[in-house]
N, C-alpha and C positions, 0 to 999 in steps of 0.2 A: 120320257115318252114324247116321242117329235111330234109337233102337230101345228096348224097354223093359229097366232091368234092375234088379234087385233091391233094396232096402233094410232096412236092420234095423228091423222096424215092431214096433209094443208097449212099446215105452222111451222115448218122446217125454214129455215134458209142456209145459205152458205154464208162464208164470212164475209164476202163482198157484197151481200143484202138479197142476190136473186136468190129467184128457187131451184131446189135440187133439180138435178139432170132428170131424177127420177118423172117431174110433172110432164114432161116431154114424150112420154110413151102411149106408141100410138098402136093403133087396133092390132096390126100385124106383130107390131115387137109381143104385145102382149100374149097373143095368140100362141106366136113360137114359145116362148121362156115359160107359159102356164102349161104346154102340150109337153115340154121338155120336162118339167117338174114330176108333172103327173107320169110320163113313161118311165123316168127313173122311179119313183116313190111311190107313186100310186093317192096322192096327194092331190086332191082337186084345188084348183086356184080360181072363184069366183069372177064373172068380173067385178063384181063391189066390191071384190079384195084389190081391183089393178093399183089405186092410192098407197095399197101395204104394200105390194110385191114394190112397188117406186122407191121406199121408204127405205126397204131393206135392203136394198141392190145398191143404193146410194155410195157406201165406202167401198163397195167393190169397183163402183165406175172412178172411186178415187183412186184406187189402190192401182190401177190398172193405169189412169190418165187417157183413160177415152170420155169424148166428148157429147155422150149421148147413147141411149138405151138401140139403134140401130146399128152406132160400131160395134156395141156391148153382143148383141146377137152376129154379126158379124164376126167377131173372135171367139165365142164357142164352135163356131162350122169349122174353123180351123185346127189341123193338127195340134198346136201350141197350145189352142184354149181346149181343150180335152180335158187338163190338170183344172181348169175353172170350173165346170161342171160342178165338181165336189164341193168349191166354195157355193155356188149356187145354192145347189140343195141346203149346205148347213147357213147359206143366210136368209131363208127361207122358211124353216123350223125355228119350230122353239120348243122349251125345255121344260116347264112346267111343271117341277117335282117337290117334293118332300119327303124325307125319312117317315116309313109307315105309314101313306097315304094310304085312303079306304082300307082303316084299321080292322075292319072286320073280315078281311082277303086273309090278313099273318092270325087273327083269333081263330080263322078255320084252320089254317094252315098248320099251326098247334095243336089245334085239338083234335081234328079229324084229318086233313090230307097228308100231314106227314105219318101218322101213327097210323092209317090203312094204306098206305104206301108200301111203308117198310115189311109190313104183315104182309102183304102180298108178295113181295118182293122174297121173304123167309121162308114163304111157304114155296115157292122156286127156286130155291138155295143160292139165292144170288144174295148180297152184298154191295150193290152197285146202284146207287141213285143219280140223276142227273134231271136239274132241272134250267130250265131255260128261260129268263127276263130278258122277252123280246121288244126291243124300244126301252132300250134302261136309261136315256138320258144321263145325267151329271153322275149319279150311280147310286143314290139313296134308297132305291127300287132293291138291286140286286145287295145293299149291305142288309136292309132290312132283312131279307132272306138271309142270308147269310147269319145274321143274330139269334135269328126265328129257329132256324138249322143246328146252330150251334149251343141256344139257349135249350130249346126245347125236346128237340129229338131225342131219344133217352137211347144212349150206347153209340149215337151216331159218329164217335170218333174214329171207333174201330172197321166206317165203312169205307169203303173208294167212293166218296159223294161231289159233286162237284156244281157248283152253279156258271151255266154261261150266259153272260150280259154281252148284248151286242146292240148297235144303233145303228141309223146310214148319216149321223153325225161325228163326223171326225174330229170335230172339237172337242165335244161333250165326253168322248172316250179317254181324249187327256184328261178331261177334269177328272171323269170317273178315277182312274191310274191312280190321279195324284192323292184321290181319296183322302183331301184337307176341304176342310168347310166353316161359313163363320158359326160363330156359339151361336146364334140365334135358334138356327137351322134344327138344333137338336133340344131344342121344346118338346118334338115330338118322340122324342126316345126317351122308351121306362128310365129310371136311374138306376136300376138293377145292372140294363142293358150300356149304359153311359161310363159305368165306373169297370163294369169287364172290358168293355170291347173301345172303349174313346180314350185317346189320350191327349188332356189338354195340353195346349203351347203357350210359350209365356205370351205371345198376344194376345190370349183368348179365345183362341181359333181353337179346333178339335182338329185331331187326324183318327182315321181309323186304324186299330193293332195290327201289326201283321200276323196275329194267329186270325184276325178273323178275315183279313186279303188275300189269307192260301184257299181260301175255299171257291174263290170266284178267278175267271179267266174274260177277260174284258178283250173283244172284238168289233169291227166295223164291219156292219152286212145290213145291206140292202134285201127288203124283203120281198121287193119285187123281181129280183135278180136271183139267180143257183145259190142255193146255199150250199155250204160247203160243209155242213155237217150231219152224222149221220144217226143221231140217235140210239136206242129211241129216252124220249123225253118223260118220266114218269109225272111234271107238274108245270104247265107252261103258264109266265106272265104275260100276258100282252095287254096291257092296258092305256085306254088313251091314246090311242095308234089311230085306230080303222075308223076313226068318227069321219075324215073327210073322204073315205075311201068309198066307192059306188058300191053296190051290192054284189055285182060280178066282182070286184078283185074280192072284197071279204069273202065272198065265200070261196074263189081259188086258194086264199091264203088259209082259212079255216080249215080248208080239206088238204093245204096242206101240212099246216100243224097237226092233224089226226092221223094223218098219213103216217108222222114221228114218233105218236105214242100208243102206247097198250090200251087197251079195253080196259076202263077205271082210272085211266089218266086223269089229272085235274086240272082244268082251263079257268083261270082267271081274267075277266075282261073290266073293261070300264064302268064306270058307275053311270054315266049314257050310250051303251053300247049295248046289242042285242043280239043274238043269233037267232032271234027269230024269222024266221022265213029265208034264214042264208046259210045254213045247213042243218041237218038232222042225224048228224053224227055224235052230237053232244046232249044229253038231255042237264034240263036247267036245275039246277038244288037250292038255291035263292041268292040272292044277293049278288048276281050277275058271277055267281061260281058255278061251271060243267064239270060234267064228267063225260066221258067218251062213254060211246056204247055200242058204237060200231068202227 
């Protein structure tokens, strides 16, 4: 789930004792690279965030060997820095996940959203599920599904089901890919779920099987940009996304995930997240899970 968050700023230096290029950013750099953020993402950048945005652009002004946060804006306006952009954005985000976060999203999910899904779905002679973790970060999000899908759904081998995970982190979709993670990480998976679907490495490290990798298709998509897919979507995650986002883009983006799904689709949001007063297209069932109803 990309989203901004905090770092200890003011304690950095370089090896040669000063401080990052980053403390150097002045009102206009700032302006530009937090206006850019937010048009590509929809991710507001405080200025009592200007210290973090310094912090994290740091190896980029290394990586690149400019001397300062005005070359740095200076080589995005140009053709060449286009391809930077992307770094931007993902050094910018962070990643903030675990396997089965807000375990009570997969307990609904089991017991009532997938088994009145599918019902629904039967009683329209279709076969065809598709749900969508939108902001799947490193990809713990979209295997959880994937587990919940394949542990619980009762018959759902026999259907065309498919989960798509997508980020506007282009890193974190490698990591998702490589679907390896340390043992720790999976404290939070049942051992039921650990011994089907995990298989450990002589490091200690887990990977996930690839019977449970064919169910998901891992993508890079900007959601403030066209998406490129066309539904519709019977269960969407988006959680941990839209906290920095104004109330105008959530509700463009909310109307138009609804846009995607059926009437009784199920919207799962953040555990400080609210559609309250940023659309009416979804009514509440608790624990920050919607259902569409228009």
């Amino acid at each position: 789930m990309s989203s901004l968050t905090d770092l200890e700023d003011g304690k950095q230096r370089t090896a040669a004792g000063h401080r990052p290029p980053g403390a150097s950013m002045g009102d206009d750099q700032f302006r530009f690279l937090s206006q850019l953020v937010e048009g590509r993402t929809g991710i507001m950048i405080r200025p009592e965030k200007r210290q973090m945005l310094c912090s994290r652009l740091e190896k980029r002004l290394r990586a690149l060997r400019l001397d300062g946060f005005a070359a740095y804006c200076d080589h995005l306006e140009t053709e060449a820095g286009q391809a930077e952009i992307d770094e931007l954005v993902n050094a910018v985000t962070t990643n903030l996940t675990h396997f089965f976060r807000e375990r009570h999203h997969f307990e609904h999910l089991a017991k009532h959203g997938l088994p009145a899904t599918m019902r629904s779905l039967e009683a329209h002679h279709s076969r065809r599920l598709r749900i969508w973790s939108a902001g799947c970060s490193t990809g713990q999000e979209p295997y959880s599904l994937a587990m919940t899908l394949a542990a619980e759904a009762v018959g759902i081998q026999s259907w065309d089901a498919r989960i798509l995970a997508t980020d506007v982190d282009t890193n974190v979709i490698d990591h998702a890919v490589a679907a390896h993670y340390p043992a720790d990480q999976f404290d939070s998976v049942p051992e039921t779920y650990r011994k089907r679907f995990c298989r450990k490495l002589r490091d200690g490290s887990f990977e996930m099987t690839e019977d449970l990798r064919r169910w998901i298709t891992f993508k890079q998509l900007n959601l403030m940009e066209p998406w490129p897919v066309g539904g519709p979507f019977e269960i969407i995650f988006c959680r941990n996304v839209v906290i920095y986002f104004d109330k105008a883009t959530q509700a463009t983006l909310f109307d138009r995930f609804a846009a995607l799904m059926p009437v009784g689709g199920w919207l799962y949001i953040g555990h400080s997240e609210s559609l309250f007063k940023v659309t009416d297209r979804f009514r509440l069932i608790g624990g920050t899970i919607y259902q569409k109803v228009r």
